[in-house]
PyMOL CGO cylinders between C-alpha atoms (Angstrom):
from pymol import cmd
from pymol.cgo import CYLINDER

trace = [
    CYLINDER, -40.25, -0.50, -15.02, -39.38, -0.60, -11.54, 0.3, 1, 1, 1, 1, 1, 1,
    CYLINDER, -39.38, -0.60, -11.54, -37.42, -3.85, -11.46, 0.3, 1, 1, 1, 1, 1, 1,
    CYLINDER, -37.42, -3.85, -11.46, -35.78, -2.03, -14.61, 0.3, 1, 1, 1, 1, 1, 1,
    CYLINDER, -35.78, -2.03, -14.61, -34.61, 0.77, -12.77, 0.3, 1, 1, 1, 1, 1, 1,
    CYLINDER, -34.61, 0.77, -12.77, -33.20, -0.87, -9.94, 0.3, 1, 1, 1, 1, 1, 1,
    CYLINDER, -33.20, -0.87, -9.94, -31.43, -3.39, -12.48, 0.3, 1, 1, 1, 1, 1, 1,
    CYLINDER, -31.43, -3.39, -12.48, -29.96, -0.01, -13.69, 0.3, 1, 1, 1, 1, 1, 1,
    CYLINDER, -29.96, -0.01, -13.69, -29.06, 0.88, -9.77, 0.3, 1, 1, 1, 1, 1, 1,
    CYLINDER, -29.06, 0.88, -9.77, -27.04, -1.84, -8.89, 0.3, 1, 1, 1, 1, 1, 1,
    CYLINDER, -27.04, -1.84, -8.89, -25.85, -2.97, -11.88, 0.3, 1, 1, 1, 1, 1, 1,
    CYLINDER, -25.85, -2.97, -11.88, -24.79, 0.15, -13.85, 0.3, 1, 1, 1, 1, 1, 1,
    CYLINDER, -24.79, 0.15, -13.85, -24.77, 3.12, -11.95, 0.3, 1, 1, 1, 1, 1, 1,
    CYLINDER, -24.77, 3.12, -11.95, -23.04, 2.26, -8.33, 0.3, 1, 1, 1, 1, 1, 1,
    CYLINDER, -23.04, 2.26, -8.33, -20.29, 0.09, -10.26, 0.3, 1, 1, 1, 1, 1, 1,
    CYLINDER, -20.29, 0.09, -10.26, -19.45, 2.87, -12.21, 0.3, 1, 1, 1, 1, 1, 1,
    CYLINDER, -19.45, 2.87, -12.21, -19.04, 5.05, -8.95, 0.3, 1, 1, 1, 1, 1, 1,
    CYLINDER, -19.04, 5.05, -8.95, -16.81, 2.51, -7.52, 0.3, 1, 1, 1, 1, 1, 1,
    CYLINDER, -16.81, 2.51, -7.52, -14.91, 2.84, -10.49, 0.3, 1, 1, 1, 1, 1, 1,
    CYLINDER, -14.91, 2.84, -10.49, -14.33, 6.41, -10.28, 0.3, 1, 1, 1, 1, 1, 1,
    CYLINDER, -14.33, 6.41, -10.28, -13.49, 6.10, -6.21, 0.3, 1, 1, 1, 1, 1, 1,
    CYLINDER, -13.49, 6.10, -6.21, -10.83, 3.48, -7.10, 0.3, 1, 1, 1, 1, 1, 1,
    CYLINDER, -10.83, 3.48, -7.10, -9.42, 5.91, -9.67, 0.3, 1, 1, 1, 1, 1, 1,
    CYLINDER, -9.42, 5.91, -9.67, -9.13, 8.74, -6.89, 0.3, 1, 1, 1, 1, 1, 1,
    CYLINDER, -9.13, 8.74, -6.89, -7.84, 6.34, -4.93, 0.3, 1, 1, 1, 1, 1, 1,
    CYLINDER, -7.84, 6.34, -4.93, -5.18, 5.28, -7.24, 0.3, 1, 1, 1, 1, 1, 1,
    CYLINDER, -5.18, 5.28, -7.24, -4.26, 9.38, -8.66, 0.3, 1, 1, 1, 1, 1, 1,
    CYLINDER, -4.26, 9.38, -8.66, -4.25, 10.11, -5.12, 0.3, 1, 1, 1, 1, 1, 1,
    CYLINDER, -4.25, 10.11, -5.12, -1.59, 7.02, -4.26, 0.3, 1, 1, 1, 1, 1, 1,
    CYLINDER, -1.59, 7.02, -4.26, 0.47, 9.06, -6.79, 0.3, 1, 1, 1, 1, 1, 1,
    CYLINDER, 0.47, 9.06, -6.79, 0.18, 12.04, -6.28, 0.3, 1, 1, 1, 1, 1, 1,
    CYLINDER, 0.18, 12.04, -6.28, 0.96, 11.38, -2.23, 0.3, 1, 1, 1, 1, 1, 1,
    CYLINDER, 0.96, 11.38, -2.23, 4.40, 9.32, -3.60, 0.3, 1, 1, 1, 1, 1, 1,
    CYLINDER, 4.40, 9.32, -3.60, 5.12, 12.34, -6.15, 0.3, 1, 1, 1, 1, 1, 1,
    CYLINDER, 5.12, 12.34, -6.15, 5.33, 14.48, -3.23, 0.3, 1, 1, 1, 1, 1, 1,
    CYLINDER, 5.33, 14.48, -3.23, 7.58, 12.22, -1.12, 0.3, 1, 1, 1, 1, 1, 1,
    CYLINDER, 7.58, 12.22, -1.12, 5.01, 11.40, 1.76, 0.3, 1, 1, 1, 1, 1, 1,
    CYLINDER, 5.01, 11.40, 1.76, 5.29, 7.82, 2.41, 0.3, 1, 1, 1, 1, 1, 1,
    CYLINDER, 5.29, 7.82, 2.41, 2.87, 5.58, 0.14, 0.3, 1, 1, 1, 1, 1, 1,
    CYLINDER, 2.87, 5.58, 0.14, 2.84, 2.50, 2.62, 0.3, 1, 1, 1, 1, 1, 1,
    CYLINDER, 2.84, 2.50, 2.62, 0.26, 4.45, 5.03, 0.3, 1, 1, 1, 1, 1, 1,
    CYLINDER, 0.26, 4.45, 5.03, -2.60, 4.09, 2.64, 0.3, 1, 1, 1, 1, 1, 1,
    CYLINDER, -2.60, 4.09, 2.64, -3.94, 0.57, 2.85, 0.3, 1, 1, 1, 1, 1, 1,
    CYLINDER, -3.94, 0.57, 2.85, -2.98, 0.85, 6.96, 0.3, 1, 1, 1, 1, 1, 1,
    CYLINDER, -2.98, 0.85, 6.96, -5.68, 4.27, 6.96, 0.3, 1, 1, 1, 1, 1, 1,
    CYLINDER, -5.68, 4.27, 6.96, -7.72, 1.58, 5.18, 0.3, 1, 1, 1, 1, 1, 1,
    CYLINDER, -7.72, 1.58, 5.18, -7.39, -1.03, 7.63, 0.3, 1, 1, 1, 1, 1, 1,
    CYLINDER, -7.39, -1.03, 7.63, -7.82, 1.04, 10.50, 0.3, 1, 1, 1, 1, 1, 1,
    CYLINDER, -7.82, 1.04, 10.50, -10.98, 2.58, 8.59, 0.3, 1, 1, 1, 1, 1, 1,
    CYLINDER, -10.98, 2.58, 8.59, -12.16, -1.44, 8.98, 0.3, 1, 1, 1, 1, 1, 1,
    CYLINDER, -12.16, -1.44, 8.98, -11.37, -2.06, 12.60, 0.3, 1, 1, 1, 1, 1, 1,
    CYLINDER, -11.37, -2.06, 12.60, -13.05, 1.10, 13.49, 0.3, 1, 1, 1, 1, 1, 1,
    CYLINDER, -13.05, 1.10, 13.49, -16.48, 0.36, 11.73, 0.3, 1, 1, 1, 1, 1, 1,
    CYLINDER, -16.48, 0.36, 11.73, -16.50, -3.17, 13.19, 0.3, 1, 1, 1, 1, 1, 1,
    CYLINDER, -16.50, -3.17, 13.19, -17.69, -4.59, 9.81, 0.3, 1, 1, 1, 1, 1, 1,
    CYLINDER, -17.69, -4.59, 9.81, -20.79, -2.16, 9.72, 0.3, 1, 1, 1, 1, 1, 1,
    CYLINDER, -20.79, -2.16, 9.72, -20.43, -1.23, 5.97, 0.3, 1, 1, 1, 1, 1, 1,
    CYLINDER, -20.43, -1.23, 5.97, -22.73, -1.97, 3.79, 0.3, 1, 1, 1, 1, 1, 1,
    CYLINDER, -22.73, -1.97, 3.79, -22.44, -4.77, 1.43, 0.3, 1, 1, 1, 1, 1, 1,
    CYLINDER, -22.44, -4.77, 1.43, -19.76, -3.62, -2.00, 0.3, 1, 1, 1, 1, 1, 1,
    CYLINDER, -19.76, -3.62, -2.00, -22.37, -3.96, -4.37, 0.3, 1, 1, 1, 1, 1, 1,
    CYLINDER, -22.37, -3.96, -4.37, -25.39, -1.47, -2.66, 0.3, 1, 1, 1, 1, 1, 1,
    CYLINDER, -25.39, -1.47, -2.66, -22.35, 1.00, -2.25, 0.3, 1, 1, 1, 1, 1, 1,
    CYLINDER, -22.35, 1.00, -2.25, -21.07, 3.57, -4.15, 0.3, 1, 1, 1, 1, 1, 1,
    CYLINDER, -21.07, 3.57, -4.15, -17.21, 2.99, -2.94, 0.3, 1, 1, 1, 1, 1, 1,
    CYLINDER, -17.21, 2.99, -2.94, -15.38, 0.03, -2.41, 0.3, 1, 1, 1, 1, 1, 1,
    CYLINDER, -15.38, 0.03, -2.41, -15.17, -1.96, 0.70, 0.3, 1, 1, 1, 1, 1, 1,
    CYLINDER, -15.17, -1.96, 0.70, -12.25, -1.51, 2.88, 0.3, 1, 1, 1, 1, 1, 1,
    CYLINDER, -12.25, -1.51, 2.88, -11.20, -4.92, 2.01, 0.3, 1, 1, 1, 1, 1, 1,
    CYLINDER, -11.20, -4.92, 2.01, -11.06, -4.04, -1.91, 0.3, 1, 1, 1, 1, 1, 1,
    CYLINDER, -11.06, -4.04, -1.91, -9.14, -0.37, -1.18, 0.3, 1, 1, 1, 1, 1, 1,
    CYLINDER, -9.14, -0.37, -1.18, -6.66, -2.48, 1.30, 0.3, 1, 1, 1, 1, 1, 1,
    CYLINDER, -6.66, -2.48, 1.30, -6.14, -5.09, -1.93, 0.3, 1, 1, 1, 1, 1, 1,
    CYLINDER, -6.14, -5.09, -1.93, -6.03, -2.13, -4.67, 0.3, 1, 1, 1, 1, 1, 1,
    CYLINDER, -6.03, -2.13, -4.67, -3.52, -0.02, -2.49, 0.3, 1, 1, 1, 1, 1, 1,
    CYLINDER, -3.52, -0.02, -2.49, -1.28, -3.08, -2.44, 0.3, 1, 1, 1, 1, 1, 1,
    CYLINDER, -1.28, -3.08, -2.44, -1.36, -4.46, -5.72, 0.3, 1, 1, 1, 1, 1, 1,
    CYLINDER, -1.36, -4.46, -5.72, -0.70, -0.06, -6.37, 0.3, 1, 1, 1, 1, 1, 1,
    CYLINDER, -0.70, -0.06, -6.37, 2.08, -0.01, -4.32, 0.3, 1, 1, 1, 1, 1, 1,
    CYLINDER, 2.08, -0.01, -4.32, 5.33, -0.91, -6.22, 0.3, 1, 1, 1, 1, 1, 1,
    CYLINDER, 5.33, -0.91, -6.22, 4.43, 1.80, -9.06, 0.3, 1, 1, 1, 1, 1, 1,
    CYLINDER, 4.43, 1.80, -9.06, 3.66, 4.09, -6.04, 0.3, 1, 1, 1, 1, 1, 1,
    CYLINDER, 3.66, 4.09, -6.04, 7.43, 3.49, -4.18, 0.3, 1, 1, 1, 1, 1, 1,
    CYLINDER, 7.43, 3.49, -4.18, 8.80, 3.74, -7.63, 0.3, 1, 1, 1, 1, 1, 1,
    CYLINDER, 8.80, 3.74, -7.63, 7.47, 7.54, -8.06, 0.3, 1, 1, 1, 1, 1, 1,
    CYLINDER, 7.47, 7.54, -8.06, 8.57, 8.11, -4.84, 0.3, 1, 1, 1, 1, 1, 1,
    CYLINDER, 8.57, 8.11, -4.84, 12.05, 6.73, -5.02, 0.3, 1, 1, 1, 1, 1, 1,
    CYLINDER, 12.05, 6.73, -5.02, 12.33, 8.57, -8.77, 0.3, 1, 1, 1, 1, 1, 1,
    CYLINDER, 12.33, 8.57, -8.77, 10.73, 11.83, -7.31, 0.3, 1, 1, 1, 1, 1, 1,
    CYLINDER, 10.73, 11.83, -7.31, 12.72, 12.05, -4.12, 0.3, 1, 1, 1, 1, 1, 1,
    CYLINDER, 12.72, 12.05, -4.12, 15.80, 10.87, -4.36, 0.3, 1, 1, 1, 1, 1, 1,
    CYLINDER, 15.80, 10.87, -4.36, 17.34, 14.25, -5.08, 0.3, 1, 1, 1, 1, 1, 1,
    CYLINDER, 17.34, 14.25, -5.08, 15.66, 15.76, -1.69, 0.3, 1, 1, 1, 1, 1, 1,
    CYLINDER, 15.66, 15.76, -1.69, 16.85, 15.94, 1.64, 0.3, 1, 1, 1, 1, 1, 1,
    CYLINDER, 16.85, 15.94, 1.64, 16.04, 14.26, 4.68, 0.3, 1, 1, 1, 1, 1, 1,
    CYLINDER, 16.04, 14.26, 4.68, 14.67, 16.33, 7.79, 0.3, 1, 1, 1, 1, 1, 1,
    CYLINDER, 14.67, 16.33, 7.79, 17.45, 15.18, 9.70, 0.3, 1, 1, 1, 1, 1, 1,
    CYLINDER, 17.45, 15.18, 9.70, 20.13, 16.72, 7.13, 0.3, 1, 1, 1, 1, 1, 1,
]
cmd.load_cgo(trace, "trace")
């Protein structure tokens, strides 16, 4: 029973909450090009995120997010939807400069 429950751990339950992090990730990529803040500085929060932990993050699949690695590669293949939004939702808005 034990073996079963950890089987259930690491194979059902922290996938599934990796899944739901990547789809906050993803609503929140949208959301932040929706309201014209510039897309293109999630995967480099990401990769500073990395540098600063110096690779002491535990391995993907004892996790319940995704590694910095997988958010970096997520945010990028995201990001031409992403610029899209932004260039549809702020096009019609000014510049601070203006």
């Amino acid at each position: 029973m034990s073996a079963l429950g950890v089987s259930a751990h690491y194979g059902v339950l922290l996938p599934f909450s990796r899944e739901h992090e990547s789809e906050a990730d993803y609503m929140g990529l949208l959301f932040v090009a929706r309201a014209c803040f510039d897309p293109t500085e999630a995967p480099r929060l990401w990769e500073r995120m990395a540098e600063a932990s110096q690779g002491k993050q535990p391995a993907e699949f004892m996790s319940t997010h995704p590694s910095h690695e997988t958010r970096i590669k997520q945010f990028q293949e995201w990001m031409p939807e992403a610029l899209a939004l932004r260039q549809q939702y702020c096009r019609t808005q000014r510049s601070p400069s203006s």
